[in-house]
N, C-alpha and C positions, 0 to 999 in steps of 0.2 A: 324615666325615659320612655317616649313614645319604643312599644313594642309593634311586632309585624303587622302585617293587613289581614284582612279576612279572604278567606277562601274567595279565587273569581277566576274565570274561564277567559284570560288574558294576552297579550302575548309573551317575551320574556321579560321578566322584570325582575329590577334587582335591588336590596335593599344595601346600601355602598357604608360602610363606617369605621370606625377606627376602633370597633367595641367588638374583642372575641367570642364568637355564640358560644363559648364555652363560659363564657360569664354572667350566663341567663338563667334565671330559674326555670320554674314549672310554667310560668305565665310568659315567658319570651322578656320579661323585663332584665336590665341588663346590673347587676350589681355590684361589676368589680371597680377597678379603683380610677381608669380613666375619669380625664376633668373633662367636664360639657362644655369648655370655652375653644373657642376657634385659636389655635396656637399663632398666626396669622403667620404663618412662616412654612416647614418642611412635610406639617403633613398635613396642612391646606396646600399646598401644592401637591400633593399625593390622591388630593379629593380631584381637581382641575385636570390631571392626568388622568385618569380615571374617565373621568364627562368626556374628554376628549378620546380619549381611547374609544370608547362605547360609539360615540358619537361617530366618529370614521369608519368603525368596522360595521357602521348601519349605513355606510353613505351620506351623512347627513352635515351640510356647509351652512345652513341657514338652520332657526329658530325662530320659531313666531312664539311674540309672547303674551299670554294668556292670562284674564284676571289680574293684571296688575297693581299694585297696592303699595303705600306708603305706611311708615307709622304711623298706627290711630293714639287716642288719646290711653289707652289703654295698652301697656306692652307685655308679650309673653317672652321676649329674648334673654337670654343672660347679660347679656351687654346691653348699653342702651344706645339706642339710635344717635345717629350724629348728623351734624349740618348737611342738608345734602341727599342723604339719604343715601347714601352710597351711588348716585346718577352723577356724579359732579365728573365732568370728563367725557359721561358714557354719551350723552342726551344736554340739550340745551338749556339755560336755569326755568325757562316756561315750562320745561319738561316734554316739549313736540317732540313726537315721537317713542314716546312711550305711552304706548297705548294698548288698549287689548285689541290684538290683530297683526300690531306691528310684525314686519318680518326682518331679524338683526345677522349679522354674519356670527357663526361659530365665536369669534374670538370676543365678544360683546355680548356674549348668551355664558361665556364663562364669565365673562367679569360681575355678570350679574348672578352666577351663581356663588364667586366669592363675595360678593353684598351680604348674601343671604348668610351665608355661612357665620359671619361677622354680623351678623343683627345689626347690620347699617340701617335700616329703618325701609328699602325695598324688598318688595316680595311680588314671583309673580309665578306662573308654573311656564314651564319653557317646552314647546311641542313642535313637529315634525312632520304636520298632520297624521296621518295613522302608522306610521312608523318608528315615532323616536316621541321618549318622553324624558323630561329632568323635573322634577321636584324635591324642595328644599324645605325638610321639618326641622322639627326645632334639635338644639343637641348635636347638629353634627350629624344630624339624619339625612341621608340622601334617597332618593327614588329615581332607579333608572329603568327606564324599560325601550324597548326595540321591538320590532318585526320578527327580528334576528339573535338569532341565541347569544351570539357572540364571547364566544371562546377566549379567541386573544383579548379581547380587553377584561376579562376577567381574572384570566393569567398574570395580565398587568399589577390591572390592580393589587391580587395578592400579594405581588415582588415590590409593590410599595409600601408596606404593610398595613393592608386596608384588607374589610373584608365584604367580600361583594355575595349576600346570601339570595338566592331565589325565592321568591315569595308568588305568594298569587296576585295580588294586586297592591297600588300602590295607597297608602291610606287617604291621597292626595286626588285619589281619581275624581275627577268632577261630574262623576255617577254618582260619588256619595253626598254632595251638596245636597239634594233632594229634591224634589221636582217643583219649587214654589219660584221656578224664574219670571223675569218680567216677558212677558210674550208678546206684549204691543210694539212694534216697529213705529217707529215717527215716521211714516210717511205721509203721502196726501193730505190723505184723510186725517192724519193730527193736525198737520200744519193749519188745515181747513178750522178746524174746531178751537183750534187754538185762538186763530182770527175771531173767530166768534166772538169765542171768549172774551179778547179783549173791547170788541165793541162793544159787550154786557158792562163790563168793569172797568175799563178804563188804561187799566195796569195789573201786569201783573208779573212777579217774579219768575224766573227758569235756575232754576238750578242742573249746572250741567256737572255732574258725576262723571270725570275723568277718567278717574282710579278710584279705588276704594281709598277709603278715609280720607279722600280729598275734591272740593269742590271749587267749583269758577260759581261765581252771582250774576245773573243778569236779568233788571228792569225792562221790561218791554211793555212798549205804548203802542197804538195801532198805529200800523206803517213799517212798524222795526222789526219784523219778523224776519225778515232778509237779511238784515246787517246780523243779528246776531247766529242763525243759520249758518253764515259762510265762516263764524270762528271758532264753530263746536269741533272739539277732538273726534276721532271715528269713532265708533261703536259706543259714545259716553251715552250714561242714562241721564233722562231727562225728565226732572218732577217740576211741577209747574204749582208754586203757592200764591195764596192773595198775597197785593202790596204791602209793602212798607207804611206803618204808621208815622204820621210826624209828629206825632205824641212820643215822644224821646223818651222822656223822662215818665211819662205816666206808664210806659210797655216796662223799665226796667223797675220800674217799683212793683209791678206786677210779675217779678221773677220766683217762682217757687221759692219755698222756707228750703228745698234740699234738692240733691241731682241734678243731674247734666241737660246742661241748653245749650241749643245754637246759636249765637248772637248775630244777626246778619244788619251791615247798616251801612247808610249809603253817604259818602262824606261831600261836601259842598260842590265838589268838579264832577259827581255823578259817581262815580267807580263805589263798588260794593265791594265788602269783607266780611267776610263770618269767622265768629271764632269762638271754640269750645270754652263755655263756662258752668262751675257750679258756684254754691254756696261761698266757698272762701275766694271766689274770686269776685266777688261781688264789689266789693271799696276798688276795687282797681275801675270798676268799669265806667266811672266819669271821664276819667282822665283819657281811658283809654278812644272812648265814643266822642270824645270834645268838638264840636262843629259838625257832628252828627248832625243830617236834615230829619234821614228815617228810619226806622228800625223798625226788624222779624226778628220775633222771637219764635224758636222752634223746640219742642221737646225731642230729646234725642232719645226715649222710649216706646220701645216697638207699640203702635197702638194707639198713640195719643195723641198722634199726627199723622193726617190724611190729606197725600196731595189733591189739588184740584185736576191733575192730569197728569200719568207718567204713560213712559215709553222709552225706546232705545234705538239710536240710531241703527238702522241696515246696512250693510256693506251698498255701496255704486250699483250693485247688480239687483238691487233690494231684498234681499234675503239677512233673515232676520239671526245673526250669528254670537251675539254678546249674548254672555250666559248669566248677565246682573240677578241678583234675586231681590224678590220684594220687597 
């Protein structure tokens, strides 16, 4: 089990769980007999009571949410992700409105903290600007912090039998990401270059980074810089690769002997799809690619793919706010 955070000069924060600190060794890890699974019942409702508790006695009606993510190909949850992703209900099936920035009512900032709780396949950190934080580790781990000591919802919480310990900071703080974020803003001046670009080349891919572990594809030719502009999510990162080969068949015989690739490929009516393969998914990818004009292949190893151009959209006001890393 994730143990506490390290020492930081914070406001009040609280680590919220269902795991008595009397069941922790010398290292904060927890060894008694509680299960890591989400009960999806009375003391997931003790964790939501809790958030809300916290959440009122800081003043806090809305949540902006922060870093947003889906399941990647890779899971670290005890449960596994399911259709949906636990949005189904919350947010539209395109997912507008789930973006990093968004700002949700309290009662939508809980449901996505029981997503979390239940390894429904969303994740995101849920903030108050400097006032109120919720984040959600793995285990049953919560992170709450305030402005505001808050008392009563701590009192609460005990009497549902949870246990809310003060810590210094949350392990979740996005201090500890570390300082390699993408720092270019799309404005002007990409737009400008990007144009360029395309009259160098002709074509070239945008992949627009919504959420983590999930992307939109878009072909652009000169002239369509506009069209696809007015349908990018807010704050999405934006990497910009050469085109699409229509050598179909010669790019996927050219797939590594082992490890993980992007398949991106663009089907007869234009619309592009990427989709995570390795090694044993290889026999499926005829059937799947069938009427394929074009295909990118991408390596999804840090290093051995370099866009021709990234950036991050700015908020309207142009200030450069998504905290994507490189």
């Amino acid at each position: 089990m994730k143990p506490g955070s390290a020492p930081h000069l914070s406001p009040h924060v609280h680590r919220v769980t269902k795991y008595d600190p009397a069941d922790r060794d010398a290292h904060d890890y927890y060894v008694g007999s509680e299960d890591v699974h989400s009960d999806h019942g009375p003391v997931e409702a003790a964790y939501l009571e809790a958030v809300t508790a916290f959440a009122r006695e800081a003043g806090v009606t809305h949540l902006t949410i922060r870093e947003p993510a889906l399941a990647g190909v890779i899971g670290f949850g005890v449960e596994p992700p399911i259709d949906g992703h636990g949005l189904a209900g919350l947010f539209p099936p395109d997912l507008t409105g789930y973006h990093d920035g968004a700002r949700v009512p309290l009662a939508v900032g809980l449901e996505l903290v029981r997503a979390m709780l239940r390894d429904n396949g969303a994740w995101c950190r849920l903030e108050a600007e400097d006032r109120f934080f919720v984040h959600v580790g793995y285990d049953q781990y919560v992170y709450i912090g305030s402005a505001l000591p808050c008392p009563h919802a701590v009192a609460l919480t005990h009497r549902r039998g949870l246990f809310a310990e003060p810590i210094g900071r949350s392990p979740y703080d996005p201090e500890l990401d570390g300082d390699d974020h993408l720092r270019r803003p799309a404005d002007a001046t990409f737009w400008a270059e990007l144009d360029a670009l395309l009259s160098e080349r002709g074509a070239v891919v945008l992949e627009e980074g919504y959420v983590a572990n999930a992307s939109r594809w878009h072909r652009i030719v000169p002239g369509g810089v506009g069209a696809v502009r007015a349908r990018l999510a807010p704050r999405a990162r934006l990497l910009v690769w050469p085109d699409l080969s229509p050598e179909v068949d010669a790019a996927l015989a050219d797939l590594p002997d082992e490890g993980l690739s992007e398949v991106v490929w663009q089907a007869p009516q234009g619309h592009l799809a990427g989709v995570y393969v390795c090694e044993t998914d290889y026999p499926a990818l005829p059937a799947m690619l069938a009427g394929a004009v074009a295909v990118l292949i991408l390596s999804c190893y840090e290093g051995e793919e370099t866009p021709l151009m990234a950036a991050a959209l700015p908020d309207p006001d142009g200030v450069l706010r998504a905290r994507w890393r490189i």
